[in-house]
N, C-alpha and C positions, 0 to 999 in steps of 0.2 A: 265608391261610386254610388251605393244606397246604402241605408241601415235599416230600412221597410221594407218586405214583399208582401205585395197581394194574393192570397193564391185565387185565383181564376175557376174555382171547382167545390166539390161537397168527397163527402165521403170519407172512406177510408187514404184515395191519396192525395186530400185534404189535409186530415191529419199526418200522415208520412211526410209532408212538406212542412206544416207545421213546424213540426218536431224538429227537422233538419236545419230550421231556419232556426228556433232556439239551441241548440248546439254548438252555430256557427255564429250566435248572440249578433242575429237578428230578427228588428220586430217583425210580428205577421200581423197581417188586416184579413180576416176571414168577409166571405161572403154566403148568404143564405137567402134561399126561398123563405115562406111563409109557412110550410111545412117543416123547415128544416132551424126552426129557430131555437131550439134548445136538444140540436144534434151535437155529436163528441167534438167536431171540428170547432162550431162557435163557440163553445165551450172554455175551448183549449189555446185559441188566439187570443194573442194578447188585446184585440180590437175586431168589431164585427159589424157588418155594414148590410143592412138588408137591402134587398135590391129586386123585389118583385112577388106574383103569385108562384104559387107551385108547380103551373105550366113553363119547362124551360124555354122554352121562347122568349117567355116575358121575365127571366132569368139570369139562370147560368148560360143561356145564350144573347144575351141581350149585352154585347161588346160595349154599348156606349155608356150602358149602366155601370159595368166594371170598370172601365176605365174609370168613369167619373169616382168611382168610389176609392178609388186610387191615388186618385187627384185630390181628392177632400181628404183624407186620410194619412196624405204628405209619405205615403209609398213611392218608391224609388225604381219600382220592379215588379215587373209580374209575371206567375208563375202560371203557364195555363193547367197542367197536370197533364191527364189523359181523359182522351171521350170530349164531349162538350167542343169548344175553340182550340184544341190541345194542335190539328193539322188544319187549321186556317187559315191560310197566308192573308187575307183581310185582316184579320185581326191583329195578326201580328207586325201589320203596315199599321195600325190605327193605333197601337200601343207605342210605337216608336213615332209617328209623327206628332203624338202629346207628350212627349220626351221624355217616355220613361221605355227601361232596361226591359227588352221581352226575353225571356229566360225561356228559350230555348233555338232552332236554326233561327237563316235567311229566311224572309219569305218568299226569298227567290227559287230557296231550297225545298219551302214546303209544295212550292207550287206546282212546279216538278215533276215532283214526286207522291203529289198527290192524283195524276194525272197518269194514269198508268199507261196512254200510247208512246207518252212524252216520254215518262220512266224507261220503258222499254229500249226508245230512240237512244237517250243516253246512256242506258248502259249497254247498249249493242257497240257504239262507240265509245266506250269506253277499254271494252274487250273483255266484260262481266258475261258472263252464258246467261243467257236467256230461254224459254220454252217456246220452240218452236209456234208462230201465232198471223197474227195479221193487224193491221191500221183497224179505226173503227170501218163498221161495212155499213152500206146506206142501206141494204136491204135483205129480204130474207134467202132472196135467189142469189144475191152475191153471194152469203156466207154459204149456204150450200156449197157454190163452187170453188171455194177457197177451204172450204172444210176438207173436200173429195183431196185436193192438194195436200193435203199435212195427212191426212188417215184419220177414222174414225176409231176411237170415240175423242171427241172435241168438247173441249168447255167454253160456254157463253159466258162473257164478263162484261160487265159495264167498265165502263172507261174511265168513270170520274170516280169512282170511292170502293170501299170494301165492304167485308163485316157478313159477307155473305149473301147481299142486297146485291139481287141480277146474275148470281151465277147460277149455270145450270149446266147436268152432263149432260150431251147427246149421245144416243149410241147408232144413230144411224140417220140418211139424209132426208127421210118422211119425218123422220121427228122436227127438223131443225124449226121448218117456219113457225109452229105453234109456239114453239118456246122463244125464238127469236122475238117477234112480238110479245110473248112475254117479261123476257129479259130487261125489252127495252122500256114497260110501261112499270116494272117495277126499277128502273134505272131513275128516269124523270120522277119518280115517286119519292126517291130516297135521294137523289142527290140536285135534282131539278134538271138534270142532264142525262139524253134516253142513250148517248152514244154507246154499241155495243160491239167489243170483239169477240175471235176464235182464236183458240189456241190448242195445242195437242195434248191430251187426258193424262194423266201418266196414273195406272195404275193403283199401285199401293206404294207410294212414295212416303218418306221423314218428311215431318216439318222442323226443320232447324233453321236456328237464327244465332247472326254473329253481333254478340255487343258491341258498340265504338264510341269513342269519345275523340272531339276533335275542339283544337282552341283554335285554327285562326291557320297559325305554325302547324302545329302536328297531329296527325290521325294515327290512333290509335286503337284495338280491338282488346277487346277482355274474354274472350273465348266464347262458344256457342253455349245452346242451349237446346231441348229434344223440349218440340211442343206439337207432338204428333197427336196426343189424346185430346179429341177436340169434338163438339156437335155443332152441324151448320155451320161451320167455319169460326164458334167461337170454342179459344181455348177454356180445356177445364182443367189438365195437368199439365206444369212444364216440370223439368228437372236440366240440372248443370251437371256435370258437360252430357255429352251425348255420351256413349260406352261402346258404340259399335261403329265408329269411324274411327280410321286409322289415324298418326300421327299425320301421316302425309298427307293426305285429304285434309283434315284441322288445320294443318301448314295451306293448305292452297285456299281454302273457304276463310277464313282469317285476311288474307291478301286480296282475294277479291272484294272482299265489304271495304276495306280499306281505302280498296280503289272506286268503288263506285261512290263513296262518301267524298273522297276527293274530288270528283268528276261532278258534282254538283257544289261545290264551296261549302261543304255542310262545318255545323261550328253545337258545339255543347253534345248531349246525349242522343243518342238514334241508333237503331237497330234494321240488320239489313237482310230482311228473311228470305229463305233457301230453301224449296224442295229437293229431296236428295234421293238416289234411286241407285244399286248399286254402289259406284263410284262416278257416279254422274250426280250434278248439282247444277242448278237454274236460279235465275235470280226471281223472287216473286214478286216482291213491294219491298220499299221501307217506310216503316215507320218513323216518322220526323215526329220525336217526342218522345218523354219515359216510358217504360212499357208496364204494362198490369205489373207482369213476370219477373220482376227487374231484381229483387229479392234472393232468387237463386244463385243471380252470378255476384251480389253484394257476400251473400255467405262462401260461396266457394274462392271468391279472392281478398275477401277483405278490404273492398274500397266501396265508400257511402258512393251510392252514382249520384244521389240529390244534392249531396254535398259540392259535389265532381260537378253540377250543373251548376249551382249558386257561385262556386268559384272562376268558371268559364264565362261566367255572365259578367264580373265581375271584373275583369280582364286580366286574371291570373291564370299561369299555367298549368296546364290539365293534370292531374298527378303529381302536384308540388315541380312539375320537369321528370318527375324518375320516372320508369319504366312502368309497364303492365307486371302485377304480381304474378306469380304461378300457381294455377287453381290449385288447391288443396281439397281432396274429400268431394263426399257428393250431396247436392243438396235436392228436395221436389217439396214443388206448391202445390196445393189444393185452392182453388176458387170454389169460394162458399158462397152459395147464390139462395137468394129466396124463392126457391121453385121445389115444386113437388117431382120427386125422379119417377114414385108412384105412379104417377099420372102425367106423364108424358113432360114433364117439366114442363110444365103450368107456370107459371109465375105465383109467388104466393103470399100473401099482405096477412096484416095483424099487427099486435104490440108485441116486441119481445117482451116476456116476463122472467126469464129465466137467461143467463148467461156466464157461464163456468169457463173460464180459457183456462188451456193446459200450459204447464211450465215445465222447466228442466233444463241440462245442457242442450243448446241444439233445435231448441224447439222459439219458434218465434208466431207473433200473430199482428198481421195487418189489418188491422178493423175498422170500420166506420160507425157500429153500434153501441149501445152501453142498456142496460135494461131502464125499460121505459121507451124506446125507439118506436117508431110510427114505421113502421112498415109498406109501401103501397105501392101504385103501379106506377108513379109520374115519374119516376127513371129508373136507372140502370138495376138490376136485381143482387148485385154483388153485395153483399153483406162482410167479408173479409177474406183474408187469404191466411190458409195453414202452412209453414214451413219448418221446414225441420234440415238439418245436418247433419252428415254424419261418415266415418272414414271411408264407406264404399257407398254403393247402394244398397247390395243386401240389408247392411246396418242402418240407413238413412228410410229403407221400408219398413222394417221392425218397428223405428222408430215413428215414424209419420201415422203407423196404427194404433199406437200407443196412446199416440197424440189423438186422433182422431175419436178418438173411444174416450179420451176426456174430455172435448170440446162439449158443448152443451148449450141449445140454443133453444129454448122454449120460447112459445108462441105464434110462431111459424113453422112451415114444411122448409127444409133447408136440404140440401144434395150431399149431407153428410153421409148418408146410407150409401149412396148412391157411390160413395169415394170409398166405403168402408169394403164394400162389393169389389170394385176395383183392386184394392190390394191383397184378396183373396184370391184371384184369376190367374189361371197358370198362363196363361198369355204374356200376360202386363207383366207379370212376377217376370218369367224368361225376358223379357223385354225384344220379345216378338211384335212389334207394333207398326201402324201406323196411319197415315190421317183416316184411314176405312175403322181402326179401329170399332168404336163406338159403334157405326152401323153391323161390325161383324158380330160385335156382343150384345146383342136385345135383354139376353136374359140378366143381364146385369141390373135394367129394370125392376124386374122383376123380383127380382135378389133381396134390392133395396125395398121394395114394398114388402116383402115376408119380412126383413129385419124392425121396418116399424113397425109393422103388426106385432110382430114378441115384445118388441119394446111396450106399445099400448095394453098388452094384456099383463103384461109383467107388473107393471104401473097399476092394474085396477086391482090386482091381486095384491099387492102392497096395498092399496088403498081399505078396499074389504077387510085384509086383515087387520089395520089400524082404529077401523070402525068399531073394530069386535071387542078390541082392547081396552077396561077399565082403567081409568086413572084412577089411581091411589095414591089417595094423600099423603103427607111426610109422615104423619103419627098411626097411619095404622102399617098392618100389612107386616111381615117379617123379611129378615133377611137371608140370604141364603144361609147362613151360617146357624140359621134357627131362630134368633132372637130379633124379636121385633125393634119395629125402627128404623133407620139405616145402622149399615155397618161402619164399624171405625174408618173403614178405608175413602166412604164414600163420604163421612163427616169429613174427614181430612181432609179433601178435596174440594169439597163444595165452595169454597171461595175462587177456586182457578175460573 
């Protein structure tokens, strides 16, 4: 049906589609800003199409530009990725009315569901649990009184998008109207729509999310994931499976994603995420599109999901026809971001100059960098993701520090400290967690700032010492062994 896909994106899952598309020997058409013109992605495609300045706008959001470069390029397909066009139902109507393959839902599906009163509507009928909540309200005295209805504490949400943009906790009915106008002028800001709802706080809930795959015929789930370790609503650790829900609960959370995927026509890769509180679970969003995260439940079950989309796009059945594998071992990502943990995660620019990735069983790395990378603010700060596997989690922790302590990213602040702090914390270790996490632990900041600081002095102490150091020539100077020269061993040598 193609043998070209365009991917619709930069970065690291840029390259991840890349890659998956030469595997499944097909061509890729990369796309680039003018910033991004000798990034690992255009690099790595077998064809690369620039398509504006550095502002996404005039970009990787700039739908009419991709398309065309699609069209000029004699691509068959395109792949939006995640972030950017990834839940655009626009665009996903303008990629299919220039008759090419959009790889990934309906856009009837994204729209949905990008629409969170709607989402709600649907999955309430569908018989998916939802969080106790309300329609958008027109003003700040309605949700008042519709807040006093459900109990205090209530969260403000904008109704068109996520990400963090317009939510906010209330803990009481004087707070509501300041925030409510808040809410709603950072609503219209971020998604051009101020509509805001209520809904009921919950606590210290899990954020778990059920993977699915669905062709057309049949839906399918690959098991959850635990992405409670999160700041501002974005995640910074996930891991597969969760460890502290029962079979039964994974048996019931499994079937309702299933079912709320069905109740929308959804078709190719999507994820149906769940707060979870006790043995209670609520539906929150889904995402119509691959996820950052996607990586944990590839290692714990052994099925490519970008593969799994390219073939669903394609109009083949989802999992060759056979079943969902059964997780094996446990796996956790690290999102590596360019920000300072030091300093309140700042965002942080520069050239990389330095870049060491860790290897070994188990150990994997999603990158979008290579040394020489231009660093800066004109998008997302993700620089790559760490993942590791391994038969429990105890062992999948060991291992992920291991890993962590080899990573190596010079010429930026990156939040590797900040993850390396994390897997010292008897919290996170017991796997006591969740989405409060991060605000409970401050000092894990703080953590991360004393680990660079030894690191910076360690480094200039190295450095001093190396100043102090004579070079000596090959003809003078003796050997250990007494006699000057080198020694036979190191004559011996000196051609390796």
């Amino acid at each position: 049906m193609f043998d070209r896909v365009l991917i619709a994106n930069r970065g690291e899952i840029a390259v991840r589609i890349i890659r998956a598309c030469r595997e499944a020997g097909l061509g890729s058409v990369a796309v680039y800003s003018d910033v991004d013109r000798r990034a690992p992605h255009v690099l790595l495609a077998d064809e690369a199409v620039r398509i504006g300045p550095a502002a996404s706008a005039e970009s990787y959001l700039a739908a009419e530009k991709l398309i065309a470069a699609a069209t000029r390029t004699g691509a068959g397909a395109v792949h939006p990725g995640y972030g950017f066009l990834a839940e655009n139902a626009g665009f996903a109507r303008a990629v299919e009315a220039a008759g090419l393959v959009y790889i990934g839902p309906p856009a009837g599906a994204i729209e949905i569901m990008g629409d969170k009163t709607r989402a709600r509507a649907r999955m309430l009928g569908a018989g998916v649990p939802v969080i106790p909540g309300t329609d958008p309200l027109g003003s700040a005295r309605e949700a008042v009184a519709r807040a006093r209805e459900i109990g205090f504490p209530v969260m403000l949400k904008a109704a068109a998008g996520g990400g963090g943009k317009g939510m906010h906790v209330v803990e009481a009915a004087e707070e509501l109207e300041a925030l409510f106008e808040r809410a709603a002028r950072e609503a219209r800001n971020a998604f051009g729509d101020g509509r805001v709802f209520v809904e009921r706080f919950l606590s210290r809930p899990r954020h778990v999310e059920i993977q699915i795959l669905a062709d057309g015929q049949r839906t399918v789930h690959l098991g959850e994931r635990e992405c409670s370790i999160q700041r501002r609503h974005q995640k910074l650790i996930e891991e597969a499976p969760c460890t502290v829900i029962g079979d039964a609960l994974r048996r019931r959370m499994g079937e309702v994603a299933v079912r709320a995927a069905e109740a929308v026509g959804y078709r190719g890769a999507g994820t149906i995420e769940f707060l979870v509180e006790g043995e209670e679970f609520f539906f929150l969003e889904m995402n119509t599109r691959i996820q950052v995260e996607h990586p944990v439940t590839e290692f714990v079950t052994g099925v490519d999901l970008v593969r799994e989309q390219l073939r669903i796009a394609a109009g083949l059945p989802l999992l060759g026809g056979g079943e969902p594998p059964v997780a094996r071992g446990h796996a956790i990502e690290c999102r590596i971001n360019a920000e300072d943990p030091a300093g309140g995660f700042l965002p942080s620019t520069g050239r990389v100059d330095r870049l060491e990735i860790p290897a070994g069983p188990g150990v994997r790395w999603d990158g979008g960098i290579r040394r020489g990378s231009e660093i800066g603010l004109h998008y997302d700060s993700l620089l790559g993701k760490l993942v590791v596997h391994a038969t429990d989690r105890a062992a999948a922790l060991g291992r992920l520090r291991a890993a962590l302590e080899g990573l190596a990213i010079g010429g930026v602040e990156t939040t590797v400290p900040w993850h390396l702090a994390v897997m010292d914390e008897p919290d996170y270790r017991a796997n006591d967690i969740s989405i409060r996490y991060v605000e409970e632990h401050p000092d894990l900041e703080a953590a991360a700032g004393s680990e660079l600081r030894d690191a910076a002095i360690a480094a200039a102490v190295l450095l001093a010492d190396d100043a102090r150091k004579e070079v000596v020539p090959e003809t003078r100077g003796e050997s250990r062994d007494g006699r000057r020269g080198l020694s036979g061993w190191v004559r011996a040598g000196r051609g390796w």
